[in-house]
CHARMM-style PDB file with segment names, atoms N, HN, CA, C and O in Angstrom:
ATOM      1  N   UNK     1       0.838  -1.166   0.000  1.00  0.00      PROA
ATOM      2  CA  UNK     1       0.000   0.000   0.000  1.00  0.00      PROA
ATOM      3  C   UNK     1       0.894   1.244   0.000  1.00  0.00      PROA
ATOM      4  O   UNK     1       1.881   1.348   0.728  1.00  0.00      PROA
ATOM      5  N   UNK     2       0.505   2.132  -0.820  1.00  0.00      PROA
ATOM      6  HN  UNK     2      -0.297   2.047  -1.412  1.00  0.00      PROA
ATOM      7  CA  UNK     2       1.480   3.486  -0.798  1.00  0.00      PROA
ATOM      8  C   UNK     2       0.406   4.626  -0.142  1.00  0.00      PROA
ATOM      9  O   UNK     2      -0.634   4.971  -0.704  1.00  0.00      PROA
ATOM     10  N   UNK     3       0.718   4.961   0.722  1.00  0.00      PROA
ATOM     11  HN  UNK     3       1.562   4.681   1.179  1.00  0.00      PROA
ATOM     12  CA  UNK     3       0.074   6.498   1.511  1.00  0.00      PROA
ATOM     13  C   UNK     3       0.556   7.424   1.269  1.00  0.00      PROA
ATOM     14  O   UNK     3       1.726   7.284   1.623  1.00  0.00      PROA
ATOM     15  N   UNK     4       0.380   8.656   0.738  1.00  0.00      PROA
ATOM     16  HN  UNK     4      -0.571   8.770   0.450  1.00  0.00      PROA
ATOM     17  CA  UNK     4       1.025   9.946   0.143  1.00  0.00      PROA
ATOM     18  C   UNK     4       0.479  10.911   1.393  1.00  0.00      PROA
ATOM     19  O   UNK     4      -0.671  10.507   1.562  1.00  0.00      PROA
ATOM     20  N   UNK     5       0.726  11.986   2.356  1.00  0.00      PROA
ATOM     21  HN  UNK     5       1.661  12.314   2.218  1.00  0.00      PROA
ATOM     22  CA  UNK     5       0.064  12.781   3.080  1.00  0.00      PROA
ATOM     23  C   UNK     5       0.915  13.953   2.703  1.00  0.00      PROA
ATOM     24  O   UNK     5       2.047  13.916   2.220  1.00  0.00      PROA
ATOM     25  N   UNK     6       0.149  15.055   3.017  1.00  0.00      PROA
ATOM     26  HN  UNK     6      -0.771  15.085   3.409  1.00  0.00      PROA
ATOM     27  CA  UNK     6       0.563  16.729   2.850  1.00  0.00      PROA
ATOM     28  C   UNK     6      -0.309  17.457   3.699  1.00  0.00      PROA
ATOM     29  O   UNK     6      -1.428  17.327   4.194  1.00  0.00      PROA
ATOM     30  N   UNK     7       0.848  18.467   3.677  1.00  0.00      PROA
ATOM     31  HN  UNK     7       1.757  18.573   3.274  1.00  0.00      PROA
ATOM     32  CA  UNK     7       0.434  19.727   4.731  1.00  0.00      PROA
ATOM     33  C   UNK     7       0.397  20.618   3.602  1.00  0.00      PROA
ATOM     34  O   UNK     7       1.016  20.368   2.568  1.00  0.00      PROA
ATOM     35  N   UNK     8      -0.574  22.041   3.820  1.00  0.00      PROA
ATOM     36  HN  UNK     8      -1.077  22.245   4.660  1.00  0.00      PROA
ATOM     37  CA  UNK     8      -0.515  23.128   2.970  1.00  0.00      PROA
ATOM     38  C   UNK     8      -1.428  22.545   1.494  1.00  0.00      PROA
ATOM     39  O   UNK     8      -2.189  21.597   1.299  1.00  0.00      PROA
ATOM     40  N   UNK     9      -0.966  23.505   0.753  1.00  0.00      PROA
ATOM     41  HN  UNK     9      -0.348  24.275   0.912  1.00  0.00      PROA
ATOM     42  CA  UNK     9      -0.945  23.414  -0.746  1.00  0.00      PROA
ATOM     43  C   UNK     9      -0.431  22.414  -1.858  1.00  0.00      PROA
ATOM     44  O   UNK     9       0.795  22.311  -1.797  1.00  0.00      PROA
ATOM     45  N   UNK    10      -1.081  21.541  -2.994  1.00  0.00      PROA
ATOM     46  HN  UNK    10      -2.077  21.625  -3.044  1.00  0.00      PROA
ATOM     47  CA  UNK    10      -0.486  20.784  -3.858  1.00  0.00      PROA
ATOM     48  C   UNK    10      -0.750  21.008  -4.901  1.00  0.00      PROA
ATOM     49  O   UNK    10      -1.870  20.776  -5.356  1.00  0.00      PROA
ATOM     50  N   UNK    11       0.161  21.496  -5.539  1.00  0.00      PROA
ATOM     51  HN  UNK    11       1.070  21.684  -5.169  1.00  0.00      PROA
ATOM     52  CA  UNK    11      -0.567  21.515  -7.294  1.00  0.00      PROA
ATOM     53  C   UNK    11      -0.177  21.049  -8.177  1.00  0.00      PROA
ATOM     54  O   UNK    11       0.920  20.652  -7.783  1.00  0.00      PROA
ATOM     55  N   UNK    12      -0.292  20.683  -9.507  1.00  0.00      PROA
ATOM     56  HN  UNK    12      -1.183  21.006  -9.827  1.00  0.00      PROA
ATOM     57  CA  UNK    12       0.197  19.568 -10.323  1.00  0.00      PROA
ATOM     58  C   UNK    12      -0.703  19.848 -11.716  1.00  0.00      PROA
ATOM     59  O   UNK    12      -1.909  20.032 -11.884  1.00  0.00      PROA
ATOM     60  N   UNK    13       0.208  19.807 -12.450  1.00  0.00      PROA
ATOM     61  HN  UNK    13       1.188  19.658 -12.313  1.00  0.00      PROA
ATOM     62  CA  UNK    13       0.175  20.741 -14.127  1.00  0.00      PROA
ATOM     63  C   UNK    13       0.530  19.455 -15.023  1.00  0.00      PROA
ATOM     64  O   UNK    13       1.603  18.866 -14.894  1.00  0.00      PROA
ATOM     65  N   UNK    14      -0.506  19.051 -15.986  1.00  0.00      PROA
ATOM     66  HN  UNK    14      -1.378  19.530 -16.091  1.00  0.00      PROA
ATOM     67  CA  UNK    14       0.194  17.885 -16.845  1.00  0.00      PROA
ATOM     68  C   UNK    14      -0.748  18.157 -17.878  1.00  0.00      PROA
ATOM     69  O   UNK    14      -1.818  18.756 -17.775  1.00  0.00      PROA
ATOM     70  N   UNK    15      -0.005  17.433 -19.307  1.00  0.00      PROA
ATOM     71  HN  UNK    15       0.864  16.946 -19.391  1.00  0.00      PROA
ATOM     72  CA  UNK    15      -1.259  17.552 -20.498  1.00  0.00      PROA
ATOM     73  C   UNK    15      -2.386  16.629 -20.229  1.00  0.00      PROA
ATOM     74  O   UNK    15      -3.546  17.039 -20.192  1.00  0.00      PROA
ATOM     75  N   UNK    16      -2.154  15.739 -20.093  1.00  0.00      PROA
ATOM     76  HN  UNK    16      -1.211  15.406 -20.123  1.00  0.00      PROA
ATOM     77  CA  UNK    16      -3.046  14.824 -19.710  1.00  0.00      PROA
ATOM     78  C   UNK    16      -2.785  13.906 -18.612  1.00  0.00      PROA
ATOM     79  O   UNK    16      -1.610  13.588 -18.429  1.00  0.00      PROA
ATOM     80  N   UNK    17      -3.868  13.327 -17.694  1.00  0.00      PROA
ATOM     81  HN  UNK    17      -4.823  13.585 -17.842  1.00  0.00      PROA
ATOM     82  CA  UNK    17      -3.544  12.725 -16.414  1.00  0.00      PROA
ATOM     83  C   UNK    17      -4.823  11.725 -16.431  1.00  0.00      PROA
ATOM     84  O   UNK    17      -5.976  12.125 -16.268  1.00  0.00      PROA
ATOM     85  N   UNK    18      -4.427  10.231 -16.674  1.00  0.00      PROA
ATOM     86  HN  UNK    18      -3.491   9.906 -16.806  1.00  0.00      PROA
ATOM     87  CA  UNK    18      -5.351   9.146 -16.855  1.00  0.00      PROA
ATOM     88  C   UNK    18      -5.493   8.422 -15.025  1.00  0.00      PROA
ATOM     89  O   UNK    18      -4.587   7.730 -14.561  1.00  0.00      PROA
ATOM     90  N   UNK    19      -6.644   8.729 -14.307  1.00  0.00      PROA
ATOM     91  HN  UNK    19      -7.380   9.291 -14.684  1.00  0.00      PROA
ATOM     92  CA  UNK    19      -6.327   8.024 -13.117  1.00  0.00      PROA
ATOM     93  C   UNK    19      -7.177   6.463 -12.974  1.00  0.00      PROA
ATOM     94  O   UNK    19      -8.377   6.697 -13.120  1.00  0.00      PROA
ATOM     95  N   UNK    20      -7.022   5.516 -12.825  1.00  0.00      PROA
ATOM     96  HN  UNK    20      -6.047   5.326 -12.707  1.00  0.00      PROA
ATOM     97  CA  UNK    20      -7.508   4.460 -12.718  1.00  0.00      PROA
ATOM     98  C   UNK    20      -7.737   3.502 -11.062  1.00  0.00      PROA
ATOM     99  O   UNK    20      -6.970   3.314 -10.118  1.00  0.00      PROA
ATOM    100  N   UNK    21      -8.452   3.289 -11.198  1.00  0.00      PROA
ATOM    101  HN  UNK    21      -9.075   3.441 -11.965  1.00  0.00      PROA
ATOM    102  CA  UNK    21      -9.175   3.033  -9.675  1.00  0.00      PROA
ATOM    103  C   UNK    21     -10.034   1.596  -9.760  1.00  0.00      PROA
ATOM    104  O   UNK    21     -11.213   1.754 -10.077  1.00  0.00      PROA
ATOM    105  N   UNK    22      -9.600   0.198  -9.518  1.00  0.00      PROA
ATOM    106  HN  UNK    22      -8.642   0.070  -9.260  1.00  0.00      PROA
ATOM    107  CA  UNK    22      -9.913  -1.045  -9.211  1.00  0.00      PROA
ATOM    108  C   UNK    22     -11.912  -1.024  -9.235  1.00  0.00      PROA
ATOM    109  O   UNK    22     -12.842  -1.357  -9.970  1.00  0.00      PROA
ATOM    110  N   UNK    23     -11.616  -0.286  -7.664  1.00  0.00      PROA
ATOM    111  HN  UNK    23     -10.861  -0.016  -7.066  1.00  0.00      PROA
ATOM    112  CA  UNK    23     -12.617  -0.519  -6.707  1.00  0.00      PROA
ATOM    113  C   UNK    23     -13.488   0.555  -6.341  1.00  0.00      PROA
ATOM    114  O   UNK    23     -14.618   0.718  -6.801  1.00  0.00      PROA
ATOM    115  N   UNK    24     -12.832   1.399  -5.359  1.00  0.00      PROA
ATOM    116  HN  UNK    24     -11.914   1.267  -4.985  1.00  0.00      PROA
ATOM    117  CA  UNK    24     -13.797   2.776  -5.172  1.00  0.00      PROA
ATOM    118  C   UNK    24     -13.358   3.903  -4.954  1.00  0.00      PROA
ATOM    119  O   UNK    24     -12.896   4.119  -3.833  1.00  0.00      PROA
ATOM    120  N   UNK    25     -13.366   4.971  -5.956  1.00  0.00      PROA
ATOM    121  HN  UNK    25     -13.741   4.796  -6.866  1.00  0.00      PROA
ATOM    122  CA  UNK    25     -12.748   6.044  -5.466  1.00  0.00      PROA
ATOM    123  C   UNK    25     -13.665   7.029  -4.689  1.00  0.00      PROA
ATOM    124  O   UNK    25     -14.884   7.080  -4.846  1.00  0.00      PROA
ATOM    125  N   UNK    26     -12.954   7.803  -3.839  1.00  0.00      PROA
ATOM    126  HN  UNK    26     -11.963   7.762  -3.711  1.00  0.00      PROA
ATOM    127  CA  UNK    26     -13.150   8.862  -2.941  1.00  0.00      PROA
ATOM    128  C   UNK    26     -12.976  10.009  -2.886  1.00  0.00      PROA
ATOM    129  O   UNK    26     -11.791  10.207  -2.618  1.00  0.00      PROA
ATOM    130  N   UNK    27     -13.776  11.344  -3.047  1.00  0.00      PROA
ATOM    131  HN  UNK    27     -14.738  11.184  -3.265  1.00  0.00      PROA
ATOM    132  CA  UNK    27     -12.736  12.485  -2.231  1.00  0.00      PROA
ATOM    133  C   UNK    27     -13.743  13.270  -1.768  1.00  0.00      PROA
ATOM    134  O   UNK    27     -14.923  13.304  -2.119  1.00  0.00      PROA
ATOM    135  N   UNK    28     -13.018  14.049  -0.746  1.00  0.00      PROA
ATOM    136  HN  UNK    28     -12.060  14.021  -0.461  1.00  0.00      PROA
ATOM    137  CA  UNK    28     -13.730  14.821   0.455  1.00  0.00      PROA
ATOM    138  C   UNK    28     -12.857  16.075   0.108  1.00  0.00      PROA
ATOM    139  O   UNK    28     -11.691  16.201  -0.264  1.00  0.00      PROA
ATOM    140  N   UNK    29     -14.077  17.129   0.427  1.00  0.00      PROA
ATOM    141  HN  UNK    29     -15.024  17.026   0.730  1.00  0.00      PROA
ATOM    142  CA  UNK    29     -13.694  18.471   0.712  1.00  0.00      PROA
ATOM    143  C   UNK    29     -14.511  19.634   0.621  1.00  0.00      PROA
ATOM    144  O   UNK    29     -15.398  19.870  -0.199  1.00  0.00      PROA
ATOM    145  N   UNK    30     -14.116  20.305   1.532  1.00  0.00      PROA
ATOM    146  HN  UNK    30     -13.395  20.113   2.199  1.00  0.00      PROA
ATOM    147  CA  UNK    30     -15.310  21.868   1.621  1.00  0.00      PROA
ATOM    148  C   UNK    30     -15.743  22.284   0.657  1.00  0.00      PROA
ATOM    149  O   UNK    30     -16.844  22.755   0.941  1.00  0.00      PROA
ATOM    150  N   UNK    31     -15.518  22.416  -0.460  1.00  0.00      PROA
ATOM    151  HN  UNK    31     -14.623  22.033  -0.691  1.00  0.00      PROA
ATOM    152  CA  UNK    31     -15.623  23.090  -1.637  1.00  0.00      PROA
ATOM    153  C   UNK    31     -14.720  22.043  -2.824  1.00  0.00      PROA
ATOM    154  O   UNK    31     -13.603  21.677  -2.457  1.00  0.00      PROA
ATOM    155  N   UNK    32     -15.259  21.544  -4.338  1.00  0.00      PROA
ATOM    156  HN  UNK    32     -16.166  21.841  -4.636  1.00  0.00      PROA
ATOM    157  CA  UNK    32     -15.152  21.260  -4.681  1.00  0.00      PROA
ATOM    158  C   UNK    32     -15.283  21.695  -6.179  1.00  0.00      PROA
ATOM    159  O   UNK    32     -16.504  21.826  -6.259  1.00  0.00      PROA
ATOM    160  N   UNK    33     -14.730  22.033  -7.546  1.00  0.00      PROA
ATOM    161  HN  UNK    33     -13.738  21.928  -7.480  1.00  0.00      PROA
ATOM    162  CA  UNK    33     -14.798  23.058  -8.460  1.00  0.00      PROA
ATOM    163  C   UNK    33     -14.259  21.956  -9.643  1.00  0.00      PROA
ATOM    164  O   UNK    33     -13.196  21.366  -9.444  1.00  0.00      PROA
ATOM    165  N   UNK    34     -14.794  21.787 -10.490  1.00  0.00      PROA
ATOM    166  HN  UNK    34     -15.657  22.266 -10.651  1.00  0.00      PROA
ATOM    167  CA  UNK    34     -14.250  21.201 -11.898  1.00  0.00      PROA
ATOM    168  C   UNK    34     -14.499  21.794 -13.586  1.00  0.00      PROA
ATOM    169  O   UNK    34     -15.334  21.626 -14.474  1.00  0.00      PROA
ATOM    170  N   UNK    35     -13.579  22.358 -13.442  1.00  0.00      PROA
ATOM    171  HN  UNK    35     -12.900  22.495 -12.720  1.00  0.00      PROA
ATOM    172  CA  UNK    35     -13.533  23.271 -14.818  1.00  0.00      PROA
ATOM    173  C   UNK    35     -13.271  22.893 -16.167  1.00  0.00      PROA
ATOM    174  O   UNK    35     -12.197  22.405 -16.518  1.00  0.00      PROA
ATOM    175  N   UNK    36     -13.969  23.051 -16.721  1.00  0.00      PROA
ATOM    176  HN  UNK    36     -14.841  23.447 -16.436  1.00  0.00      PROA
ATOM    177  CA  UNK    36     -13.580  21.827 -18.375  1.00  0.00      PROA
ATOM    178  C   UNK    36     -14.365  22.794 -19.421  1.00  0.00      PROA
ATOM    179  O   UNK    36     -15.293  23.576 -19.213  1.00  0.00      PROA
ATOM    180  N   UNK    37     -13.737  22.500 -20.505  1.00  0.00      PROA
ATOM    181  HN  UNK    37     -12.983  21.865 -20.674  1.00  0.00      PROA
ATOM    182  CA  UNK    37     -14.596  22.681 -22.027  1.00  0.00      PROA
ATOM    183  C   UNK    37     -15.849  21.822 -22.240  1.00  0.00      PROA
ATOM    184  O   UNK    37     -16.799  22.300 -22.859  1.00  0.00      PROA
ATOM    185  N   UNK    38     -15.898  20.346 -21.663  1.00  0.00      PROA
ATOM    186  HN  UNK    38     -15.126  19.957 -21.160  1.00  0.00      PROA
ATOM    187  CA  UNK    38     -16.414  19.924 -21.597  1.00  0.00      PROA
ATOM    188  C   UNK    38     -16.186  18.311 -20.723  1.00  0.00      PROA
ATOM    189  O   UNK    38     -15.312  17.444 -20.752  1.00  0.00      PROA
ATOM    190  N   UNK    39     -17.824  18.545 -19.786  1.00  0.00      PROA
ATOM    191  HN  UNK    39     -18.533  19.249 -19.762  1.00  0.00      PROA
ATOM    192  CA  UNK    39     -17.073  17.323 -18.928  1.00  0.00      PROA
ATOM    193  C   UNK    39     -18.399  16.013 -19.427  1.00  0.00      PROA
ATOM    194  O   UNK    39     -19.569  16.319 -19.660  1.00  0.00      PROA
ATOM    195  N   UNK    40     -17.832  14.547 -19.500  1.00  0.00      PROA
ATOM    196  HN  UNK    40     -16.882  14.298 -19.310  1.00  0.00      PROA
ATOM    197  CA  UNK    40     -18.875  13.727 -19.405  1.00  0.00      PROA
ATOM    198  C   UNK    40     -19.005  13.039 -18.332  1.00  0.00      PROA
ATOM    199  O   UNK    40     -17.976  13.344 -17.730  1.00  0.00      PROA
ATOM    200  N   UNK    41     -19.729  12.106 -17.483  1.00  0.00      PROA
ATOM    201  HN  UNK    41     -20.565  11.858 -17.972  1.00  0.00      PROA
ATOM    202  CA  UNK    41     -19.962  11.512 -16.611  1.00  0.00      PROA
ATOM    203  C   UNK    41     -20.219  10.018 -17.272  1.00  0.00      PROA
ATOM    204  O   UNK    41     -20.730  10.169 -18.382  1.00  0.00      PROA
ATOM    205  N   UNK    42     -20.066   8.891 -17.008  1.00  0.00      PROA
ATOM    206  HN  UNK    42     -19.651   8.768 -16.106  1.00  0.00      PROA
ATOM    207  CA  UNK    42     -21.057   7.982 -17.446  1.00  0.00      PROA
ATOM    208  C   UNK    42     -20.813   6.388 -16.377  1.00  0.00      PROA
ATOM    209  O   UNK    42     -19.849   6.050 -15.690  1.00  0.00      PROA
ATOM    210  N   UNK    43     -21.837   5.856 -16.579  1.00  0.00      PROA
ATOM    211  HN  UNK    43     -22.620   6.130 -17.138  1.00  0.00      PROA
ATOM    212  CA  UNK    43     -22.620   4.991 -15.445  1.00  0.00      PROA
ATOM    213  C   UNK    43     -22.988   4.028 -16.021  1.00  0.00      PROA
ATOM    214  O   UNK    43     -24.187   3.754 -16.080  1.00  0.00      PROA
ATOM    215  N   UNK    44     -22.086   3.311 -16.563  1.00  0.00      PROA
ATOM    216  HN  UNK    44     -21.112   3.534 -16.514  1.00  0.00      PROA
ATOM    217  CA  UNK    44     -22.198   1.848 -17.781  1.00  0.00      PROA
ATOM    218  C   UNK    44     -23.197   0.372 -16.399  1.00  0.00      PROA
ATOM    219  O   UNK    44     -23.663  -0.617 -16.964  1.00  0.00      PROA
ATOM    220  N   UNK    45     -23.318   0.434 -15.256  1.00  0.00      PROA
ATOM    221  HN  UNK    45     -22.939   1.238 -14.797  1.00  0.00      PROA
ATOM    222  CA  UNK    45     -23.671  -0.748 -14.562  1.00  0.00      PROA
ATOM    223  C   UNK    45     -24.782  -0.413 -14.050  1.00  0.00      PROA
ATOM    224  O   UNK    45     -25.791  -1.116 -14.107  1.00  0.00      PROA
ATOM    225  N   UNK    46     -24.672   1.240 -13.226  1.00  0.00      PROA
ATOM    226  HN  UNK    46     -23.852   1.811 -13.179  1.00  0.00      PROA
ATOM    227  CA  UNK    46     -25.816   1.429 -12.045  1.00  0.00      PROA
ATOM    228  C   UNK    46     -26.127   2.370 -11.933  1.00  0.00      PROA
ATOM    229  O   UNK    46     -25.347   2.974 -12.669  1.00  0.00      PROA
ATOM    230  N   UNK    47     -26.620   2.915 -11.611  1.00  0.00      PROA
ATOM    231  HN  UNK    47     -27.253   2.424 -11.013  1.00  0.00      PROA
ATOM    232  CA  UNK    47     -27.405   3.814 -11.231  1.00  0.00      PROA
ATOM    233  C   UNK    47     -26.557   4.981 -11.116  1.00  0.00      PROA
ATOM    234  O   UNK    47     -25.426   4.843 -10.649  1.00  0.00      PROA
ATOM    235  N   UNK    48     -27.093   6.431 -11.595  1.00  0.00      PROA
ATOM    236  HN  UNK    48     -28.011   6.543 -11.975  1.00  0.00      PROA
ATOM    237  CA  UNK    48     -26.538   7.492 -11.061  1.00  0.00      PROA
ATOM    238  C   UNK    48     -26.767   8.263 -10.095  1.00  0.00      PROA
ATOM    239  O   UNK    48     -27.929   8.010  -9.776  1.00  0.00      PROA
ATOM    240  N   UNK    49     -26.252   9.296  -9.222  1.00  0.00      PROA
ATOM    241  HN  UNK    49     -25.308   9.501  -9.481  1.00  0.00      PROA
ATOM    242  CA  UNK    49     -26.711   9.737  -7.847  1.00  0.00      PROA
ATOM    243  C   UNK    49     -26.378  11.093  -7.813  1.00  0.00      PROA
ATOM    244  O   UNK    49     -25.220  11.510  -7.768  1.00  0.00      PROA
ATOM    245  N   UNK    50     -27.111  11.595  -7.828  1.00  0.00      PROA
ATOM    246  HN  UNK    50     -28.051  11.255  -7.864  1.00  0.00      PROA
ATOM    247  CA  UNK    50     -26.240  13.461  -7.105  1.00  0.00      PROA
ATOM    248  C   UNK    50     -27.817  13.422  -5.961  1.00  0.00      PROA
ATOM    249  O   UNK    50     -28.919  12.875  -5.961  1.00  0.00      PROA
ATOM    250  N   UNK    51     -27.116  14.271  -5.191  1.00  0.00      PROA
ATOM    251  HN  UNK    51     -26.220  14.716  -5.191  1.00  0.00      PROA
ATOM    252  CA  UNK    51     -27.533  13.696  -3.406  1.00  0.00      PROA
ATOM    253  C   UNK    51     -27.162  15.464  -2.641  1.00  0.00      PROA
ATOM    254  O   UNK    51     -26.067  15.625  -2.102  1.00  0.00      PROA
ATOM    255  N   UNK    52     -28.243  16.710  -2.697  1.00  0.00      PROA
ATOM    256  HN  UNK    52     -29.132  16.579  -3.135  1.00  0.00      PROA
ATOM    257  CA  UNK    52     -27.869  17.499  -2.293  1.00  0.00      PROA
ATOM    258  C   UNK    52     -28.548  17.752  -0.760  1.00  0.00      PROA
ATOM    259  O   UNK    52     -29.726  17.395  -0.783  1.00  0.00      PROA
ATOM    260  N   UNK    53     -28.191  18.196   0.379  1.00  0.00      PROA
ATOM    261  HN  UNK    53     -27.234  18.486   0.397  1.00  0.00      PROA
ATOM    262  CA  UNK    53     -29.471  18.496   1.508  1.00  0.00      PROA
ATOM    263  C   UNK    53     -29.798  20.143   1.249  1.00  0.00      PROA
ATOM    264  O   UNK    53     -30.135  20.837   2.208  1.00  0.00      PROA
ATOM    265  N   UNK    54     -29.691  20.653   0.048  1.00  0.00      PROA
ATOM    266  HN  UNK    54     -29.418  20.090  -0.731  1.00  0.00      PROA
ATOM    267  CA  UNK    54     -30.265  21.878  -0.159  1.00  0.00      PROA
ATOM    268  C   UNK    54     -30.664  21.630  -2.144  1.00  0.00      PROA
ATOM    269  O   UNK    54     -30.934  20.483  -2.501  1.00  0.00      PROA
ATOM    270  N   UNK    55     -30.654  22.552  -3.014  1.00  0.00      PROA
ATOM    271  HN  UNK    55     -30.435  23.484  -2.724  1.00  0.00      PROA
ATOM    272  CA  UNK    55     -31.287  22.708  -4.272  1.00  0.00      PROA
ATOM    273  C   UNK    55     -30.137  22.313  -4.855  1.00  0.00      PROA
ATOM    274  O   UNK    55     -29.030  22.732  -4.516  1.00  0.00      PROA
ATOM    275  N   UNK    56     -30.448  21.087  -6.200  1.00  0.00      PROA
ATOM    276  HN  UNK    56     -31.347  20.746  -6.476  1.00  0.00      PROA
ATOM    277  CA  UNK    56     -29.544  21.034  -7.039  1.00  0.00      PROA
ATOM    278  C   UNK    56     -29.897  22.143  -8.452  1.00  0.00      PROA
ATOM    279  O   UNK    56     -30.986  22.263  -9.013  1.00  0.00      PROA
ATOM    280  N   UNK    57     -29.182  22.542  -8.634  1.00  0.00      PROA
ATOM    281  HN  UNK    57     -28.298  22.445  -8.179  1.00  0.00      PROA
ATOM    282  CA  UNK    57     -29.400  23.566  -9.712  1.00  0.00      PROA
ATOM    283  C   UNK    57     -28.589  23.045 -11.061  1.00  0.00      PROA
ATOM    284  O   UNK    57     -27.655  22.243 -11.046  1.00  0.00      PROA
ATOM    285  N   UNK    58     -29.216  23.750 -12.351  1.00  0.00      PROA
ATOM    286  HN  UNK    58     -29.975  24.401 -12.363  1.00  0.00      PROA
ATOM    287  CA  UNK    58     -29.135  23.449 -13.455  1.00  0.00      PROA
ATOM    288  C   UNK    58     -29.226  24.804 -14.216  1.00  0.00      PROA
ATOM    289  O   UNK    58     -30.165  25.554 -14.483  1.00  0.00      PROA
ATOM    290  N   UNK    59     -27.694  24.833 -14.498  1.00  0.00      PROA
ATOM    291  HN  UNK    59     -26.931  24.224 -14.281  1.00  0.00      PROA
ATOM    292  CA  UNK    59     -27.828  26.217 -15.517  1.00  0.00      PROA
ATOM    293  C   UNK    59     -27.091  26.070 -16.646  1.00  0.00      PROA
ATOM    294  O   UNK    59     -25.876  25.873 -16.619  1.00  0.00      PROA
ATOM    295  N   UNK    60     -28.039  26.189 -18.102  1.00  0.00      PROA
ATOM    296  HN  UNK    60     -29.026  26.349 -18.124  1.00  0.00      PROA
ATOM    297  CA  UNK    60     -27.575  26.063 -19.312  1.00  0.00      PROA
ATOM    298  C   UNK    60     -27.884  27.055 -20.004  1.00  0.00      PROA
ATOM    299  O   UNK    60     -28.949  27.656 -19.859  1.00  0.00      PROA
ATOM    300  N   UNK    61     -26.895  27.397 -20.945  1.00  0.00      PROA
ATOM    301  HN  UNK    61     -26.030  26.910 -21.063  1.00  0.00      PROA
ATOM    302  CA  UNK    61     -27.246  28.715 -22.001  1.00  0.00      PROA
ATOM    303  C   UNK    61     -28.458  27.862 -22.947  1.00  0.00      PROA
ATOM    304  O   UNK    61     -29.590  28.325 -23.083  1.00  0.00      PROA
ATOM    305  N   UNK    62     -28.038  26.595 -23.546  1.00  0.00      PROA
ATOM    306  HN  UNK    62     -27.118  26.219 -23.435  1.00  0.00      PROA
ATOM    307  CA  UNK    62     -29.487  26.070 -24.162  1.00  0.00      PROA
ATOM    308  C   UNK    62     -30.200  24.780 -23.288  1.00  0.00      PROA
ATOM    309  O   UNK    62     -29.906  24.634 -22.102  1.00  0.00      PROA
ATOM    310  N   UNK    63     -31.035  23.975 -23.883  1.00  0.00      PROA
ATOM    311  HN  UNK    63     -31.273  24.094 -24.847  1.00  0.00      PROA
ATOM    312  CA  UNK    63     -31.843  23.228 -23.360  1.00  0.00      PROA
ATOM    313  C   UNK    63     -31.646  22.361 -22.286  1.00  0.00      PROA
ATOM    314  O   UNK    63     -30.505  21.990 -22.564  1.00  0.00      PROA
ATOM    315  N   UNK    64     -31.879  21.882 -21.454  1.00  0.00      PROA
ATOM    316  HN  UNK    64     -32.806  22.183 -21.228  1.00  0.00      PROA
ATOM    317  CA  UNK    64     -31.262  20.590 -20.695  1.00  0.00      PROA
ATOM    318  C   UNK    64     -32.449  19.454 -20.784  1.00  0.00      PROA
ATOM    319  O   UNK    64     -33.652  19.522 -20.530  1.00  0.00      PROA
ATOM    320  N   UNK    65     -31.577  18.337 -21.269  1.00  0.00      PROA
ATOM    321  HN  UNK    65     -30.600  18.282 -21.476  1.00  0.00      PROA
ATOM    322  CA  UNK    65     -32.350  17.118 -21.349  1.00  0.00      PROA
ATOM    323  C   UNK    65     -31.958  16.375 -20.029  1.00  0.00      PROA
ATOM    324  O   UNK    65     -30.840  15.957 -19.729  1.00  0.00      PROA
ATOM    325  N   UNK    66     -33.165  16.294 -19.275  1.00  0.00      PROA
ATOM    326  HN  UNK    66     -34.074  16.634 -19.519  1.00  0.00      PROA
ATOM    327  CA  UNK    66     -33.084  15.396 -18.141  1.00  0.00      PROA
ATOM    328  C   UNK    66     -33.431  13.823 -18.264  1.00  0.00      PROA
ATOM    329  O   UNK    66     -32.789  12.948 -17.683  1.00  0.00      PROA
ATOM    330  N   UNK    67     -34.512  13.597 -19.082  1.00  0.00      PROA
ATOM    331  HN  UNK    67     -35.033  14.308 -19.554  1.00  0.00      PROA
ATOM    332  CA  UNK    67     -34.882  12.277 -19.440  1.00  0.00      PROA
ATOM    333  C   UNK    67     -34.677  11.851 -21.149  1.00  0.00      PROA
ATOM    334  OT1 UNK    67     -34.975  10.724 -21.545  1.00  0.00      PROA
TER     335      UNK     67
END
């Protein structure tokens, strides 16, 4: 098992960064931000989940297809 820990600040600049994960990935944090041209999600087995205890919001310059 390899454990990586840090104090402070980490940042990390690459053209591309492929991460691969067995089993289950994780991450925690106060605030969370993902910036892209374009991002996809996809859910080839089960079910998808977004899980807010306040309003999930949806803002598009055009249409949004939910179903």
């Amino acid at each position: 098992m390899i454990v990586q820990t840090a104090s402070g600040d980490i940042r990390e600049a690459s053209d591309t960064r492929t991460e691969m994960v067995q089993k289950e990935f994780r991450r925690q944090s106060e605030t969370s931000n993902e910036i892209a041209g374009e991002i996809s999600m996809f859910s080839e087995l089960e079910n998808m989940t977004m899980q807010s205890g306040k309003i999930v919001e949806f803002n598009s310059a055009e249409k949004s297809k939910l179903f």
